[in-house]
N, C-alpha and C positions, 0 to 999 in steps of 0.2 A: 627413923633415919637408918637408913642402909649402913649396917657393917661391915669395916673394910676386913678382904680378905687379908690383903700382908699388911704389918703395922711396921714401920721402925719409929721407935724414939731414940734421938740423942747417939746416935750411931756413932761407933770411933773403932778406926783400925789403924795400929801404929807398928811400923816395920822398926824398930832399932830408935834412931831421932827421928825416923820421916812420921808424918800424921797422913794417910792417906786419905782416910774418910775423917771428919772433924764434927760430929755433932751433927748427924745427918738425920733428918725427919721427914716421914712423908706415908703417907697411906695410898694401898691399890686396892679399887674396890671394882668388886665383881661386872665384869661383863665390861670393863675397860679397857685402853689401850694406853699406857702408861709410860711414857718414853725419858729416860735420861739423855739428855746430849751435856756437852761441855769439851772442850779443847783436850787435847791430849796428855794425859797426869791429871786428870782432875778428879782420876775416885770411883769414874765410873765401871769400870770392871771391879775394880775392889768391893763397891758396894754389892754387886752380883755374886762374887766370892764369896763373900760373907755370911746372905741369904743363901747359896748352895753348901754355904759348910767347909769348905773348902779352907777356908780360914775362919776363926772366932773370932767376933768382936773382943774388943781390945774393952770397949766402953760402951753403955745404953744397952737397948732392951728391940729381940726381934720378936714376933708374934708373927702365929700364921691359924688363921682360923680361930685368935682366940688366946690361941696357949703356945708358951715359951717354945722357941726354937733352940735355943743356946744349949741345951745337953743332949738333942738329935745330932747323930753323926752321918759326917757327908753322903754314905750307903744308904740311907732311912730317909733320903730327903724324899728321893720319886715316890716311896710308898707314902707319903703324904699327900700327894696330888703334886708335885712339882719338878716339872721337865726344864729342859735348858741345853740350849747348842754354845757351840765357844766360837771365838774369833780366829783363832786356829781350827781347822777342820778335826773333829777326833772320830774316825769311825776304822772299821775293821775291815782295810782294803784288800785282803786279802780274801775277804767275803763276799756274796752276793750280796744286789739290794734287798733280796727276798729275806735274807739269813742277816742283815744286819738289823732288818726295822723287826724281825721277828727275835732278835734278841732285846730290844728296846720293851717290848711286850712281856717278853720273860718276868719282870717284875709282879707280874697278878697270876704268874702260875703257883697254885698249891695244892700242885702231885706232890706226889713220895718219890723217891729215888728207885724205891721198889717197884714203883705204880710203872714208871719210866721206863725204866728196864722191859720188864713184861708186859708192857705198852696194854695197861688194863683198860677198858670202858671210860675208865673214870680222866685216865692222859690223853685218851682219844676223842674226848667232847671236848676238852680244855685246847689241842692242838689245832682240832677242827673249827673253834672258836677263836682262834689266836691269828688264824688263817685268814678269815673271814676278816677281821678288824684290820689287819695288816693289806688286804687284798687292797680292801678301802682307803686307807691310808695312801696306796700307790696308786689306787683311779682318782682320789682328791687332787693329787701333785702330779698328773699326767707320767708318772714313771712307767707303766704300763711296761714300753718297750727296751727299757733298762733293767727288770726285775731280775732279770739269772745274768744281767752282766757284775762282773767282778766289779768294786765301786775304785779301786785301784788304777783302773785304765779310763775311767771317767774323766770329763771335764771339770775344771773347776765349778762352773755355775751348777754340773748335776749333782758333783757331790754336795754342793751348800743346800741343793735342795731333798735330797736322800737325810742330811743330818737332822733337816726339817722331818723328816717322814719320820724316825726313828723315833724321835722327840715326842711326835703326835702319836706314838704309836704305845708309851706309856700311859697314854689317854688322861693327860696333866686338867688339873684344875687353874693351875699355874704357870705360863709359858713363859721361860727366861728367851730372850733371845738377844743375843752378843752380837751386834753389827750385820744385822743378815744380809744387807746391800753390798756388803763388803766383796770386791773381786767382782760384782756382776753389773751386766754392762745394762743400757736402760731397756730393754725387752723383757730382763727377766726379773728387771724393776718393777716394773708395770704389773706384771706377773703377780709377783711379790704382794703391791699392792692388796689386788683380788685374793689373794690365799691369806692374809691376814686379818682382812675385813670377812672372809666367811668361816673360819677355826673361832673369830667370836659370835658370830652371829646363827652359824651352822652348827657351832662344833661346841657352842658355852664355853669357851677357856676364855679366860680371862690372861692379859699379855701385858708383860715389861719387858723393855725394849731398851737398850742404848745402839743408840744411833748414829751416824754423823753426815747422813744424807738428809738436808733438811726438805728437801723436797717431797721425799718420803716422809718423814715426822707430820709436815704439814698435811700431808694426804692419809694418815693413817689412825693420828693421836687423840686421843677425848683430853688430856693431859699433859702437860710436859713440866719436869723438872729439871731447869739447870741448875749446873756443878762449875765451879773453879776454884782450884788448890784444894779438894777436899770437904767444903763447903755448898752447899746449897744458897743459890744467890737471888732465883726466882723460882715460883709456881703459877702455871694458870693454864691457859689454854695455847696453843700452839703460836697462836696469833699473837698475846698478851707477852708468851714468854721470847717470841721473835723479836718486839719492839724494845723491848725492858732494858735500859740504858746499859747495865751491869752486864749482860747476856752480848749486847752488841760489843760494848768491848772488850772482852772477854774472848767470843768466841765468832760471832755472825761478821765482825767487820766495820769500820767507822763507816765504811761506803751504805750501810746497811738501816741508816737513820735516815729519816722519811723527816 
């Protein structure tokens, strides 16, 4: 039996009185697409949090690969294999596309400060390499003709998809990604689609997803977990967790019972 890459048991994250996450369980196993959806407050960025470090579980146990997450700190996560865009865009507008997805790459450099400096052989195959992966990263995402613009002056949909670039460009084994439909209109939905169904099929990463475009869920997921109030209410398949009486009232809709 295949083992899963991320584990959580018995998950809990508590702000003060609030319980955000409640006993949360669920495994991602490689080469999936693994989507949480649920209504707004139900956990699911928290849960994302948690797994980025960002915040420590309050309660329960994370695993990734195996072995305990709980005493890696939120800097140590990418050199683990695990990338992650936010629901607010975070990138360095002030930068080019070039110079921000090739700072996402900086994570697998191991020059010296020295090597750097006096730009040895040894900084100059790591640069020229870093190049290279990152070139690719922007002929995957069609940036091509955005590379030397500042990501500052961009559009919304190019920077959602620059953050993507940057992401991919720590070359994750693990792809968080926080609402990536979010602000983009249905072209670069569609888009979306295709670039997520080929990062696992192309590219081997394995993706968790919260979502709230189910349209997208339906077109993308091997998996879906829903959440409300912190709680996990279903798991199954897109389909399974669409119809699921608890899921429909919750978050899909009473119009949404067939």
């Amino acid at each position: 039996m295949t083992q899963p890459l991320l584990r959580a048991q018995n998950l809990s994250r508590q702000f003060g009185g609030l319980l955000a996450v409640d006993n949360v369980s669920f495994d991602v196993f490689p080469g999936e697409v693994l989507t949480l959806i649920g209504p707004n407050g139900a956990g699911k960025s928290t849960v994302f949090n948690v797994i980025s470090r960002i915040y420590p579980q309050t309660a329960g146990r994370l695993e990734y690969r195996g072995k305990d997450l709980s005493s890696v700190a939120a800097h140590e996560i990418a050199w683990r294999g695990i990338a992650r865009t936010f629901q607010n865009i975070e990138l360095f507008e002030h930068a080019t596309v070039l110079n921000n997805l090739l700072i996402g790459h900086h994570i697998h450099s191991r020059t010296s400060l020295i090597g750097d400096l006096l730009f040895l052989p040894s900084s100059r195959h790591q640069e020229v390499r870093a190049r290279e992966h990152v070139e690719a990263v922007i002929d995957f995402l069609g940036l091509q003709k955005f590379r030397d613009s500042m990501v500052g002056g961009l559009p919304y949909g190019v920077r959602k998809v620059v953050e993507l670039g940057r992401a991919l460009s720590m070359r994750p084994e693990l792809l968080l990604l926080d609402e990536p439909s979010s602000g983009l209109n249905p072209e670069e939905t569609d888009e979306l689609v295709y670039w997520i169904r080929d990062i696992v099929s192309e590219m081997g990463t394995t993706i968790m997803m919260v979502e709230h475009d189910m349209s997208l869920v339906l077109r993308v997921s091997s998996r879906v977990v829903a959440m409300n109030q912190g709680r996990v209410i279903a798991v199954g398949s897109p389909e399974e967790v669409q119809r699921h009486p608890e899921v429909v009232q919750a978050y899909l809709g009473a119009e949404e019972v067939k």
